[in-house]
N, C-alpha and C positions, 0 to 999 in steps of 0.2 A: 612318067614314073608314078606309079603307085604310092600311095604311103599308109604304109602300115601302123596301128597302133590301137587302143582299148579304149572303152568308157565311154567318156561326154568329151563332146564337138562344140564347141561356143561361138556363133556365128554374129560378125557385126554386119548390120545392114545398112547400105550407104547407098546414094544415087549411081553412083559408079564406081562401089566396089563392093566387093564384100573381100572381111577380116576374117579367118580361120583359124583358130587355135585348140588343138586335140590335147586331152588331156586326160592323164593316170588317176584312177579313183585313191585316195589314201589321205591322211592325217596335212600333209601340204602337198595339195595336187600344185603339179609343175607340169606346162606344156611340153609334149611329146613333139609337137610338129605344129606348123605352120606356115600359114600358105598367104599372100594377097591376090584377088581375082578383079580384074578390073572387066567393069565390062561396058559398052558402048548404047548410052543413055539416050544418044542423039534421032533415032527414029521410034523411042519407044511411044506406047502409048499415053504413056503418064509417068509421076517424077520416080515411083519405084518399081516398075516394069520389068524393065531390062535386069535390074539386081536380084529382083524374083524370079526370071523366067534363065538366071545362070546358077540357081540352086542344083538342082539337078545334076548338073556336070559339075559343079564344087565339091558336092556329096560324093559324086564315082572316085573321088582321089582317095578317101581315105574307105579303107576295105577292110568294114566291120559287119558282120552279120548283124546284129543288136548295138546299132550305135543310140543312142539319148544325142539329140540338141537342144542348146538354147541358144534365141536368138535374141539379140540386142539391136533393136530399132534406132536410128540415126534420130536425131532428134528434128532434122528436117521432117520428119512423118509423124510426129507428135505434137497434141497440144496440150498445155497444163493449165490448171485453174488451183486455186490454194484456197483452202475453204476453210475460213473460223469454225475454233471449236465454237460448237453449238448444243449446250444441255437439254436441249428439245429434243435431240435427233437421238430416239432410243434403240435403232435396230441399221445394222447394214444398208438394208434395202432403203434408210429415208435418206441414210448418206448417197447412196448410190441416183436416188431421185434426184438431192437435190445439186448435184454433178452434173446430172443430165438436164437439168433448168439451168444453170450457170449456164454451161456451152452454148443452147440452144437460145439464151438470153443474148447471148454475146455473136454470134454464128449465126442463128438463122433455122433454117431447113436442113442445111447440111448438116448439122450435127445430130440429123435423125438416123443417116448412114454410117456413124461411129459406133464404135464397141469405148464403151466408158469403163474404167475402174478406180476405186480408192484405195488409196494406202495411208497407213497412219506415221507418223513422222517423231512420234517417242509416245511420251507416258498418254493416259485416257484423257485428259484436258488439251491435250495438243489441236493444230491445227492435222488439218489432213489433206493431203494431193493426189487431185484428182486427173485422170489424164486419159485422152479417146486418140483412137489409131481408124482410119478408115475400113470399115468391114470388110469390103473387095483385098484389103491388103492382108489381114488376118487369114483369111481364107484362100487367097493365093502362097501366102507360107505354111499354110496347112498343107494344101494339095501337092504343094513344089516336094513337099518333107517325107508327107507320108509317100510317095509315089517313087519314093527313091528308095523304099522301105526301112527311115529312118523313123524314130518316136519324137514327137516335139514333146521336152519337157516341161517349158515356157518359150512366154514372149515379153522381154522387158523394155521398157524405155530408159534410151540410155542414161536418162537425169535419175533414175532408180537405183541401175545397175552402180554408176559411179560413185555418187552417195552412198551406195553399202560399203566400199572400198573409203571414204574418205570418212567414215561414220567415227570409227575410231579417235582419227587426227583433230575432229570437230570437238567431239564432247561437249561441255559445257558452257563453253567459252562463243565468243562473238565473231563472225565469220563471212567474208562471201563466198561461196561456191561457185567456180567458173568450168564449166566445161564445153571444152573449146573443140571444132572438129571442122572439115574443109565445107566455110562457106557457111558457118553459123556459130554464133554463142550463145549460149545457155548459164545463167545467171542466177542465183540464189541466197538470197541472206537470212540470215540466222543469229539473230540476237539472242544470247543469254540459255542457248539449247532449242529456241522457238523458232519455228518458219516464220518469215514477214515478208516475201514478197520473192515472185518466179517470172522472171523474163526469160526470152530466146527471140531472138531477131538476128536476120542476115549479117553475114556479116564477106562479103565476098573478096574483099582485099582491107586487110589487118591493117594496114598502113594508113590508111582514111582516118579509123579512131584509133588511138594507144589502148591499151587496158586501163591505166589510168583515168584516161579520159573516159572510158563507158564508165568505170566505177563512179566517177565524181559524176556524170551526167545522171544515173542512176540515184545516185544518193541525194540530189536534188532533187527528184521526182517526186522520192520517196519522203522527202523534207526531214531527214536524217537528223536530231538537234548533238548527237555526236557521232564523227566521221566512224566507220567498220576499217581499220587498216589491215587486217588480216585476211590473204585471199588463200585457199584452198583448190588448187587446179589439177585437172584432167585434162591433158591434152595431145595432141599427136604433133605439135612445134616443141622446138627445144627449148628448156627454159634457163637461158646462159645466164640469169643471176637472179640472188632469192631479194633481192630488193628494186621495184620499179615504182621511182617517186618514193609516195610516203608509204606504199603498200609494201608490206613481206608476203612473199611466198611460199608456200608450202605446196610442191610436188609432190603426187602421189599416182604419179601415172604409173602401172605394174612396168615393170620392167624398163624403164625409162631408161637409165643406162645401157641396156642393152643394145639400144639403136632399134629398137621394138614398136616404136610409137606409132607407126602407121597400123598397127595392130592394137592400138588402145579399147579400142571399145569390144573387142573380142575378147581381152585377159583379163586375168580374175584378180 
């Protein structure tokens, strides 16, 4: 079946799957339609092959002459670097340098095959986050997109995309940021409105660590001198109660009641 509908398409990208959700341009855009496509990772060439190379046939469902996408990168295909503010750095371009020395510091060679970008995380003294996607990946979403004769709007990472959704609920206040997706977490704290620190590591069965237990592993790392009890989550598991241990909860996955959450990183 076909599915019909208008505007912007918002695609999450995942080892094996992609998330689709169409969406009405207007004052609260609400999804039109959506779709899960699973697709079979096990012979591809690399970990997002197979997710790239079922664009194409994802795209033929929805039957729009002039469609816009964005697509939202699994945080498996991303990596971050959180970089102090630094009053030296007067222009984009020293930010953007010294992102590409971070990786390359920490990485090697490889991170000469990355596409790097900055984004700033509040006011002009802030820290700022840095984060590179593999070039061959970039440009196989390019190719997959335009060839379906659709327009790529953007390409975000999902620790971006979620944060603009939980930005709100954050504000001022003291925070971890957990977003959670099959076979990884992605961790962020936020003291006082400030970044201080961006983890993501595997995570392939939930049962091994509690969330508690990464937080407190965490906040030891981090030598925390008072605990963060406030967590903030994105996630595509159910979250059956707002208190685990001494942490509170805060859900803010879109559509969460809906029974939606295998399409988290897709909705807005």
């Amino acid at each position: 079946m076909r599915v019909l509908w208008r505007d912007h398409l918002r695609i999450g990208l995942g080892s094996k799957w992609l998330a689709l959700a169409g969406y009405r341009r207007g004052l609260r855009p609400t999804p039109s339609a959506k779709e899960i496509v699973v697709v079979d990772s096990a012979d591809a060439s690399g970990p997002w092959q197979a997710a790239v190379d079922a664009l194409p046939a994802a795209l033929a469902l929805w039957d729009r002459p002039r469609l816009d996408v964005t697509v939202v990168l699994s945080n498996h295909f991303v990596r971050y670097a959180l970089l102090p503010w630094n009053a030296t750095l007067k222009s984009e371009a020293e930010w953007l340098a010294l992102a590409r020395h971070r990786f390359s510091s920490v990485h090697g060679p490889l991170a000469e095959e990355w596409v790097v970008r900055v984004a700033e995380t509040g006011g002009r003294e802030s820290p700022r986050i840095a984060s590179a996607i593999d070039q061959a990946l970039l440009a196989a979403i390019e190719e997959g997109i335009a060839g379906a004769g659709a327009s790529l709007v953007s390409v975000q990472p999902y620790l971006m995309a979620a944060f603009n959704r939980m930005r709100p609920m954050i504000g001022n206040a003291s925070s971890w940021l957990v977003i959670e997706e099959p076979g990884r977490l992605t961790l962020a704290l936020i003291q006082g409105g400030v970044w201080r620190a961006i983890r993501s590591r595997r995570r392939d069965d939930p049962r091994h660590l509690t969330l508690p237990e990464v937080l407190e592993r965490e906040s030891a790392l981090l030598a925390l001198e008072e605990p963060c009890t406030r967590v903030v989550i994105h996630t595509h598991l159910t979250v059956d109660t707002p208190m685990h241990g001494a942490y509170e909860l805060y859900d803010v996955t879109p559509d969460a009641a809906a029974g939606d959450r295998e399409l988290a990183m897709a909705l807005e």
